[in-house]
Structure formats: C-alpha cells, structure tokens
C-alpha positions in Angstrom: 27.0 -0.7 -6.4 27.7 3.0 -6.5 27.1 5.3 -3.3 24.7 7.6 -6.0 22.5 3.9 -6.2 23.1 2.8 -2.9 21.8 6.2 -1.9 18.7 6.3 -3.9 18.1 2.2 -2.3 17.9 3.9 1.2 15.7 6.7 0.4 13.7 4.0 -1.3 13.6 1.8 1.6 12.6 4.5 4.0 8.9 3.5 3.1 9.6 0.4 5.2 7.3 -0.6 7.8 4.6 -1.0 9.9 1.5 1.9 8.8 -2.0 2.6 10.5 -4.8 2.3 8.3 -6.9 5.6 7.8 -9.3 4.8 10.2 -6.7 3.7 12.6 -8.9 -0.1 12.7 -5.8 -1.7 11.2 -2.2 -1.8 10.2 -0.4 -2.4 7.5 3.3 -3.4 6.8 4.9 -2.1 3.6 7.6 -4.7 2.6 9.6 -5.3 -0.7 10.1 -8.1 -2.7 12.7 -8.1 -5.6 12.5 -4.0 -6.6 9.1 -3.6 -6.1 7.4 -2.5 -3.0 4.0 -4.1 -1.0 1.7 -3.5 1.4 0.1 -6.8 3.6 -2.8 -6.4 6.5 -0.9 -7.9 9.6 -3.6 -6.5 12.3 -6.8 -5.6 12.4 -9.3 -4.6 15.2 -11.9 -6.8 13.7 -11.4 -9.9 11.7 -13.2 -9.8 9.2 -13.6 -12.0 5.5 -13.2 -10.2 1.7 -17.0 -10.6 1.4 -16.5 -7.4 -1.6 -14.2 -9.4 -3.6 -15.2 -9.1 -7.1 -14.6 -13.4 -7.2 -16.8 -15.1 -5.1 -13.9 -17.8 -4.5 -12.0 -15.1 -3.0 -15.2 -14.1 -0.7 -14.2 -16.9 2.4 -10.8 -15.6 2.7 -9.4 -13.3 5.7 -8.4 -9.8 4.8 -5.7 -10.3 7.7 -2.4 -11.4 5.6 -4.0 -10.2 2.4 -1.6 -7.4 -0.3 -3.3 -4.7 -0.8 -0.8 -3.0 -2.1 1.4 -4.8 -5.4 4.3 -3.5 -7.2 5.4 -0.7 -6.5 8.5 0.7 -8.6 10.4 4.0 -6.5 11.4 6.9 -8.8 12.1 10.4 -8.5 10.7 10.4 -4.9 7.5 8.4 -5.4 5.9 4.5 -6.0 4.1 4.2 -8.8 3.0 1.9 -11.3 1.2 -0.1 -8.7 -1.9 -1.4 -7.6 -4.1 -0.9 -4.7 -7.2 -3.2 -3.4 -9.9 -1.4 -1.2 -11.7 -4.0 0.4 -14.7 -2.2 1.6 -15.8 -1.8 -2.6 -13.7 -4.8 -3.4 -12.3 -2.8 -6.2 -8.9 -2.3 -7.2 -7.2 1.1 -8.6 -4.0 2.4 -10.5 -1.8 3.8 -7.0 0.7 6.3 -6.7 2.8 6.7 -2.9 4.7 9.1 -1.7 5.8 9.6 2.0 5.6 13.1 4.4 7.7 12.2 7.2 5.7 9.9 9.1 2.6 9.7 6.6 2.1 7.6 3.7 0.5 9.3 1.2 -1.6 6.8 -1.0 -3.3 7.6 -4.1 -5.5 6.0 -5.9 -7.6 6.2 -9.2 -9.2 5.3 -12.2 -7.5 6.2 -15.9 -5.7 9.7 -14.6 -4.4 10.2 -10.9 -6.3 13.9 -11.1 -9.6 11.7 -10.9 -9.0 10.0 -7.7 -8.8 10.0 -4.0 -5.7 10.3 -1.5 -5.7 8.4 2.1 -3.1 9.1 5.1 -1.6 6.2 6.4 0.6 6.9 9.9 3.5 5.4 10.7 3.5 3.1 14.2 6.0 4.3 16.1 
C-alpha cells in the first residue's frame, strides 16, 4: 500500500463512528465492511418496531440493530452510491454523505440528488 492510498483510507475512515440522529431520539454508528461504508441504529430513546416497512414480514422486527444506511463507496471527499432507509415512511432513497467536522451530512433522494432532502447527523463526543 502506497502512503497516497493509505492516505485517502484514513480520510475515508474519518466517517467512523457513533452519530446522533436528527432529532437527537437516537444514535447511529457508521461502520465499514469490506470498502463500503454503513450505518446501524445501536440506541434509541424509544424502542420501537419497523411498523412502515414496505414488507409486512419485516413489520415485527426492531429498528434497534437495523442498517439504514448500505454501501457506501468514498470518493473525492464524499459516499455515494448508497442507500438510505427512513423508517418513519418506510421508504428507501439513492444517498450521498459527506462530513463538516463533526456533522454528517446525509442526502437523500429520488432519481437526481437536486430533488431531495439533506439531514444533520452529530457526532457523540
């Protein structure tokens, strides 16, 4: 491995971690897997089921432990070509990340990212 790759791995990797949800009723930790990057519930303020899943197999199960966010791919400077779930419309949507210092930008959308909406996740210090 090169310094120039191992470089780029660390700025990759600074996306890391534990997260707040947007409404701070939640966190989320951002993990990786292979070269693609994720984002699991591993706390929430109330426990609650996936009642909004689009599959009513899927209804029973606890958001707690659930991706949300699947395969992510870092370049120049952001994750794309990933996936994110919003379980309060139990829709998913194309996702773009991109971190500013402590925030995690995440954007998501339908067809083009210009037609979609961006949420804040904080870091937990």
């Amino acid at each position: 491995m090169t310094s120039t790759s191992t470089q780029a791995q660390s700025a990759a990797d600074q996306i890391l971690g534990i997260y707040w949800t947007p409404r701070k009723d939640g966190k989320m930790q951002v993990f990786k897997s292979g070269d693609r990057y994720f984002g699991k519930l591993v706390w929430g303020k109330n426990s609650r089921l996936d009642e909004k899943n689009p599959n009513p197999a899927e209804r029973t199960k606890q958001l707690l432990g659930m991706v949300i966010l699947k395969n992510f791919l870092f370049k120049e400077g952001k994750y794309s070509d990933g996936q994110i779930y919003d379980p309060d419309s139990g829709k998913t949507y194309d996702c773009t990340m991109w971190l500013e210092g402590l925030k995690l930008k995440v954007r998501g959308y339908v067809g083009v990212s210009l037609f979609g909406r961006t949420e804040t996740f904080e870091r937990v210090e």
